[in-house]
N, C-alpha and C positions, 0 to 999 in steps of 0.2 A: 534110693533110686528115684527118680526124677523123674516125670514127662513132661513136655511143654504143652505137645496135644494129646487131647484124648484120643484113642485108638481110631476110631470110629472117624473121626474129623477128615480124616483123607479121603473119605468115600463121600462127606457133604458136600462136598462142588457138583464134581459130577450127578451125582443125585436131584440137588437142584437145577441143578441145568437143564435136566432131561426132565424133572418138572416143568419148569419154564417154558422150555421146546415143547412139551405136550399140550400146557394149557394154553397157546400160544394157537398152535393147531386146530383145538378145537374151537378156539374163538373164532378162526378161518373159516371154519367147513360149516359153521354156526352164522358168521355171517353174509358165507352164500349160499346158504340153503334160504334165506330169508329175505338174500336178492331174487332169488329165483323166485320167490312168491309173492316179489313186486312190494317187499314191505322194505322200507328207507332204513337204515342202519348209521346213526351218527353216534357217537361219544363224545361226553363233553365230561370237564373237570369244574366244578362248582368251587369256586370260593366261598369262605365262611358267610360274606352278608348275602350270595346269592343261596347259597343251602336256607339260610334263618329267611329268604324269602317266600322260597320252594315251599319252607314246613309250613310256615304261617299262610299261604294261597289250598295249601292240604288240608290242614285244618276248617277252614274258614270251609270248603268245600263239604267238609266230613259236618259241620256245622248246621250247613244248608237243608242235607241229604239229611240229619235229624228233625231238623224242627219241619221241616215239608213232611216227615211223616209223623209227627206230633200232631199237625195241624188237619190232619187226615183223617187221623184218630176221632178227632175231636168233630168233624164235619161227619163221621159216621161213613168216611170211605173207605177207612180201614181195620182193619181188627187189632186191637194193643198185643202186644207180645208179653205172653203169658210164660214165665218157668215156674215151676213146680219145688217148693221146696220139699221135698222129701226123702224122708229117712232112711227108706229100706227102696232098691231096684226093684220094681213090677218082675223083672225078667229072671233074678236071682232072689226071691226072697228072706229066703233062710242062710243066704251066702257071709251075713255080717254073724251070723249067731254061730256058725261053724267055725268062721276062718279069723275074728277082729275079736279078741280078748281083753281090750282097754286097753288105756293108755300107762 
């Protein structure tokens, strides 16, 4: 015995469809809830060399926003950012000796 489709396959249309129709809808009521709060709503589709411009203008930005606060640090405006390496959680400390048995 043969199928050509899977069982299931007759109900994919419709299904996505009424996906489609849904997310569809809420992008609607998403973007008039946003006209209503006077906030501008465009879509655009980026080609490849405008996205590789986008990343590298994000970058270059994320860049900025580090070494301005390196250079803050170092003027004594700021405080460096301290993590903690350690071993055991203050909050649980017997939590590794109960529960973590090696590897």
């Amino acid at each position: 015995m043969t199928f050509t489709n899977s069982p299931a396959a007759s109900a994919r249309p419709v299904k996505t469809g009424s996906q489609r129709r849904w997310k569809l809808a809420m992008q609607s009521a998403r973007q008039q809830a946003l006209a209503e709060k006077g906030v501008r709503v465009s879509l655009a589709v980026r080609t490849g060399q405008q996205k590789k411009h986008w990343v590298a203008e994000a970058t270059e930005r994320r860049l900025d926003r580090y070494f301005d606060f390196e250079d803050a640090v170092k003027a004594g405006r700021q405080k460096p950012c301290v993590t903690l390496n350690r071993t055991v959680n203050p909050a649980y400390p017997d939590w590794a000796e109960k529960h973590y048995h090696g590897d």
